[in-house]
Residue, then its C-alpha position, 0 to 999 in steps of 0.5 A: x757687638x763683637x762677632x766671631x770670625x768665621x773659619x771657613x774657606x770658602x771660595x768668593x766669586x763675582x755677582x756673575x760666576x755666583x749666578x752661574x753656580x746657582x743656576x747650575x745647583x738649580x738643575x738638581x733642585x727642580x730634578x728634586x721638585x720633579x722627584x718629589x711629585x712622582x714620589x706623591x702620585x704613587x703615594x696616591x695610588x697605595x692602596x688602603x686598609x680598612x680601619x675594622x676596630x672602634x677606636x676612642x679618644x677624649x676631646x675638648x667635647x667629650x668621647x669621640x670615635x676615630x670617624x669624629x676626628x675627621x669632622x666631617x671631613x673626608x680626609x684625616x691626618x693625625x699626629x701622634x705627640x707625646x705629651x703625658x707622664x713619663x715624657x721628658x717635660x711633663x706637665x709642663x711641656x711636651x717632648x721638645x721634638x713633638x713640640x717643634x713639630x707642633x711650633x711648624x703647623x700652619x694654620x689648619x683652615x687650608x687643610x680643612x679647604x682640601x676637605x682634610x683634618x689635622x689632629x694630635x694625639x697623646x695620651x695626656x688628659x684633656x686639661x692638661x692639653x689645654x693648659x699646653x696649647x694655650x702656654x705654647x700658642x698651639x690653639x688651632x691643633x686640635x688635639x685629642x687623648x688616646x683611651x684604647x690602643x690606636x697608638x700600638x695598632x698604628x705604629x705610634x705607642x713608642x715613638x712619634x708618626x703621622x698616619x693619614x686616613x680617608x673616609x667613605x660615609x662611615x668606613x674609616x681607610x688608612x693611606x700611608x704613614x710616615x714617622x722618624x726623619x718623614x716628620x721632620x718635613x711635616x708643618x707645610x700644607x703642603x706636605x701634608x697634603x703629599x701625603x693624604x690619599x688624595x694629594x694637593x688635588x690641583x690639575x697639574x698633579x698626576x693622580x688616578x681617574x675621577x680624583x677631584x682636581x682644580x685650577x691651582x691657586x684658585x682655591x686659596x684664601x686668607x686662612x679667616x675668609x674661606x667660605x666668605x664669597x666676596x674674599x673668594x672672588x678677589x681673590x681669584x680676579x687676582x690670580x687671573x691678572x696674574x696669570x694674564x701678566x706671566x703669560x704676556x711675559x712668557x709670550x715676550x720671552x718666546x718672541x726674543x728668542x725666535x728674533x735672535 
């Protein structure tokens, strides 16, 4: 196969300087990381406003109001895509960005174990949608059309944002919005979760009093075997051996560096 012969000019170091160079980038990238989570816990502690209009949407099962996006849920994500008449693509396609953000979603059953719902919204009708998911391969986004104008009221009728919400019983909270190069990062659980009212909700993160908080790691699962016990508790005989081994390791580590 013929390659193209790059024309950069680039600096080619030993195994050792390249070590030295990275370790000196990685400095910024943990001041990043660290930056990062400080950004989401005052994200936690934005205050809400309460969604006072009935909104209504089409599903896959009919009408539905804002409240049954969250299916039964306690958090809500959702995604403003634009696919429907007028879209560059349409019918057979959505907007090509909407469509990598789409293409980057990971599976929702993580979300759902965070007791958080991730949906999509456009203005296209129902079956439409589904002919799209199923040519795409996008059949565990849900994904509903818009009747009313949720897309104006929350800053999504003319361009692409994703608006977290929160329930308490049948009261409906918006927490935070974010659109334009925000969503590029958009896909991963966990940026999602950074930015729901109610974070990743593990022990490490600064978060307000009485927010629910667990041991990290414990929580996960195989995305087809959460609420399956047996899969649960190997799962975190796994994660105690682990953390057992890191600890002995730090502990090694430590007892090296007090001898020398």
């Amino acid at each position: 196969m013929k390659t193209t012969e790059l024309k950069l000019n680039r600096k080619v170091v030993s195994g050792k300087e390249w070590e030295t160079a990275r370790q000196q980038l990685l400095v910024k990238e943990k001041e990043l990381s660290r930056a990062r989570d400080a950004l989401a816990a005052e994200r936690r502690r934005m205050p809400w406003v309460a969604v006072e209009k009935e909104y209504n949407f089409e599903g896959p099962k009919g009408k539905a109001r804002l409240l049954d996006l969250f299916d039964g849920r306690q958090q809500l994500i959702v995604y403003r895509a634009f696919f429907e008449p007028g879209v560059v693509g349409w019918p057979e396609h959505a907007c090509v960005g909407c469509s990598m953000v789409a293409d980057q979603v990971a599976h929702p059953a993580h979300l759902n174990a965070r007791d958080t719902t991730l949906v999509f919204a456009s203005r296209a009708p129902q079956a439409d949608v589904a002919r799209l998911k199923a040519r795409m391969g996008w059949q565990f986004i849900p994904w509903y059309t818009i009747t009313d104008g949720f897309d104006k009221d929350f800053g999504v009728d003319e361009w692409h944002g994703t608006n977290a919400f929160i329930r308490d019983g049948d009261r409906v909270f918006r927490t935070y919005f974010i659109n334009s190069r925000g969503d590029e990062q958009m896909g991963n659980t966990w940026n999602y979760l950074d930015i729901t009212a109610l974070g990743r909700q593990e022990e490490w993160e600064e978060s307000p009093k009485d927010y629910p908080q667990t041991v990290p790691y414990e929580w996960w699962n195989w995305h087809d075997e959460y609420g399956n016990d047996e899969a649960s508790a190997k799962v975190l005989e796994q994660v105690h051996r682990g953390r057992a081994a890191g600890q002995a390791s730090d502990d090694a580590k430590t007892e090296r560096k007090e001898r020398d």
